[in-house]
N, C-alpha and C positions, 0 to 999 in steps of 0.2 A: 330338810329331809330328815324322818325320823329313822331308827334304829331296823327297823325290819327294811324298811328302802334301801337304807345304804346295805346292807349285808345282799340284800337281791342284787344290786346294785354291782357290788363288787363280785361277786359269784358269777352274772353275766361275763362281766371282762377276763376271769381270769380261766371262763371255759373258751371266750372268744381268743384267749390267748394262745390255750394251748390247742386249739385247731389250729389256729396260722401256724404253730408251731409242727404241729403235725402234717399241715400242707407242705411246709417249707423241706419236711423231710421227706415227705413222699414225693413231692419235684428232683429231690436231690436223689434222691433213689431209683427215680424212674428212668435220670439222666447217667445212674452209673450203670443200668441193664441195658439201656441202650444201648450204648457207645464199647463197642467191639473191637477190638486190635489183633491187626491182621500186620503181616509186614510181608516183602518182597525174598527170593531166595537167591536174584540176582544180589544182593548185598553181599552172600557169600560163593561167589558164582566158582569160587579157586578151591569150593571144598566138593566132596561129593552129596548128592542130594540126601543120603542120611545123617552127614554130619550136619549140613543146610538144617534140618531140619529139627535136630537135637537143640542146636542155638538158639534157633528160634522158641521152641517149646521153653527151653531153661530160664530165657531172657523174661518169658511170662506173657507171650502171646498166645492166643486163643484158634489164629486161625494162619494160612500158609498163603502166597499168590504164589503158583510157579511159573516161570519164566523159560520163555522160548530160547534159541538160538542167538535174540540181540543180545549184542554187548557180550560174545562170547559167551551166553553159559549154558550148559548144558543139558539143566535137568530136567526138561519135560521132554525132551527128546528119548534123554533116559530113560524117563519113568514110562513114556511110551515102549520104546524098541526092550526094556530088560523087565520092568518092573511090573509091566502090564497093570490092569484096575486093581486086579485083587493083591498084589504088590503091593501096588500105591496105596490101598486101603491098609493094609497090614504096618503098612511102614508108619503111615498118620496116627493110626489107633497106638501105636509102638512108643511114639514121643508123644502122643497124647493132644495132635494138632486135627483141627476141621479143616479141610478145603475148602477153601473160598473162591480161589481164581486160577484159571491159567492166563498167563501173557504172552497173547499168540501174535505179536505183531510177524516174527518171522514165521512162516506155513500159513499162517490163518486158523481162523476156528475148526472148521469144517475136516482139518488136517487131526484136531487132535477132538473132536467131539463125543465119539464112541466111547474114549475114555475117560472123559470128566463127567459123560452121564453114567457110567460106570463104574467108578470111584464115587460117585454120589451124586453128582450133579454142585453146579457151583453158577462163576461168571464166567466168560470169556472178552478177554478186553481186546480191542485192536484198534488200529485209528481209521480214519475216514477217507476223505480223498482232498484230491486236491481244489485250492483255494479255486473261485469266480472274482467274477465283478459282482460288486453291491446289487447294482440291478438283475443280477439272474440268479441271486440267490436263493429265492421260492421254488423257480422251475429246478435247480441243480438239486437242491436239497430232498427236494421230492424224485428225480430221477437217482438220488443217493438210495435213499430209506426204500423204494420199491425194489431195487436190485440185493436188496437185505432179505426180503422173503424167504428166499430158500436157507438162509443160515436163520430166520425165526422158526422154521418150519424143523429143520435141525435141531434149533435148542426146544423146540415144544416136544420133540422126541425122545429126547437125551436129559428132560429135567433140566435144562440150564438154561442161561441169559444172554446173552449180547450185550457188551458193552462198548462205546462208541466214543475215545478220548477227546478232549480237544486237544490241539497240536500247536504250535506257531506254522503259519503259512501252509492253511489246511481249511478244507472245507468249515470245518468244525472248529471255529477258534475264536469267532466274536460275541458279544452278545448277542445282535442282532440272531447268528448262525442259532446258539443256544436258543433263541424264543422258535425260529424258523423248524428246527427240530422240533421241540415239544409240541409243535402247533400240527406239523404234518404225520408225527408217528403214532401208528394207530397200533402196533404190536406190544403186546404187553411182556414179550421176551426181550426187545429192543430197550435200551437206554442206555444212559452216560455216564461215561468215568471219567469223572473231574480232577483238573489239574490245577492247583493252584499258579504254578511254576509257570506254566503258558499264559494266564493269565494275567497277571504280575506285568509280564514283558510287554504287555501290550497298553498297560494300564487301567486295564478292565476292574471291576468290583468281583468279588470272588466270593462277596456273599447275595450279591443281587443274582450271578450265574448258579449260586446254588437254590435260591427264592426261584428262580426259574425252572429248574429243572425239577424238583418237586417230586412227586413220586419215581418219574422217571430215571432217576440218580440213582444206580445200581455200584456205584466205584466213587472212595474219594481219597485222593493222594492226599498226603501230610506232608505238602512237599515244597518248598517255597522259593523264589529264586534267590539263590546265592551262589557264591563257588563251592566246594568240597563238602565238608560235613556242616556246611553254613544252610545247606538245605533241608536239613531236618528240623525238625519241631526241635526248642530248646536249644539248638545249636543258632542260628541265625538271627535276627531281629524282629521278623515277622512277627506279631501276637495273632496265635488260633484260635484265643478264646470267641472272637467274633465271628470265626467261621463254624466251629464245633456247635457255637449257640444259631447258628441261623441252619445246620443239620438237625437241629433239636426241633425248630421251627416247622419245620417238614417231614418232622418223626421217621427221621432216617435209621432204616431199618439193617442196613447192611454195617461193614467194616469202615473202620478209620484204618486207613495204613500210611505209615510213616515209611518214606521212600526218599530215593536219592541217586545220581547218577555217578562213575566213578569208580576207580577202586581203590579199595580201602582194605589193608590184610585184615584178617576174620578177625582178630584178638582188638583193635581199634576198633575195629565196624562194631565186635558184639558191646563195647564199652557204648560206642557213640547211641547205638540203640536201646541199649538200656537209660541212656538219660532222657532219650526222647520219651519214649514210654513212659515214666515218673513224671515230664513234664507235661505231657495228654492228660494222663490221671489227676494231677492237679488240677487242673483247670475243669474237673468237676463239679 
């Protein structure tokens, strides 16, 4: 090789270089605009929804789920009956949070719709119905998703979504259930908010349930089973990285939120949340 070869030569490799280089940070960039943090305000269910909400903002999340009546708390009850949309817009804009979700397992969507298409529009999560046998899973699953109509027909109103959990000992909880959904629902308001934590207990894969659910994954818990604060990200033994990476996979467009069941005083909760969220970010 003579002198003008090698120098072409090396000039190749070291623009070859710094594109990979350049990929690798555009990969890595692409996965930190992704990847959204939202959290629950049932976490602080003992404070009032603007203290709820100041935490969450300070903690350094982007966006809010609020939370029905389960598990005692109060604040979209609140934000409905005091706060009204333009309240609850004022309040967000105020701490500097987006809506993302309300958690209507108690009342249901339909109860509080006017106001989340009103406040902006978001998801609404609730769960499904109750478990079948294996073999009537098709027919149930599709007699499930058809009696959904009028709450799609709602959120195509309102700007908003449907979100459909899986649960343990619930229509919606195997993988099997997971393929049987995506395969029958044809509403593009309709999809799933994924629970790690249910699936876990049953021994499911939690990254093949999210390969499955695919565009249709509007909701995904950070939430894994253990006891107390053993359920968040960074707290417990779970590793996300392989779940965070197979939402990447399916260019999931919505929120990560780190969730948890329990109470926990506010001044714990906001420490325990703040580590989970460092330890999401990491795994960028």
């Amino acid at each position: 090789m003579n002198r003008r070869e090698f120098l072409a030569g090396s000039a190749a490799a070291l623009a070859c270089s710094t594109l990979q280089s350049h990929a690798r940070a555009t990969d890595t960039l692409s996965h930190q605009v992704r990847r959204r943090y939202s959290t629950s305000s049932v976490h602080f269910k003992d404070l009032p929804i603007e203290q709820a909400c100041q935490r969450i903002a300070e903690l350094g999340f982007e966006a809010i789920d609020i939370w029905c009546a389960y598990d005692n708390c109060p604040h979209l009850d609140d934000a409905l009956n005091r706060l009204g949309p333009d309240g609850l817009k004022h309040l967000l804009n105020r701490a500097g949070l987006k809506l993302y979700a309300f958690s209507t397992y108690v009342g249901g969507y339909a109860k509080y719709a006017e106001l989340l298409g009103k406040a902006g529009g978001g998801v609404a999560v609730q769960g499904s119905a109750a478990p079948c046998a294996p073999e009537k899973l098709t027919a149930s699953m599709k007699d499930f998703l058809e009696g959904l109509k009028p709450l799609a027909e709602l959120a195509e109103k309102n700007n908003s979504y449907v979100a459909i959990e899986n649960h343990g000992q619930a229509l919606l909880d195997s993988i099997d259930s997971f393929k049987a959904f995506v395969d029958l629902n044809r509403s593009s308001r309709i999809g799933i908010a994924l629970a790690p934590y249910h699936l876990q207990a049953i021994g499911a894969s939690v990254e093949e349930a999210i390969r499955i659910s695919g565009s249709q994954l509007f909701f995904f818990y950070a939430w894994q089973k253990q006891d107390g604060l053993g359920q968040l990200p960074g707290h417990g033994p779970s590793d996300f990285g392989p779940w965070l990476q197979a939402l990447d996979k399916i260019n999931y467009r919505w929120y990560v939120n780190p969730f948890m069941h329990g109470h926990v005083e506010p001044d714990n909760m906001t420490a325990a949340l703040k580590k989970s969220l460092n330890y999401l970010r990491k795994l960028n």
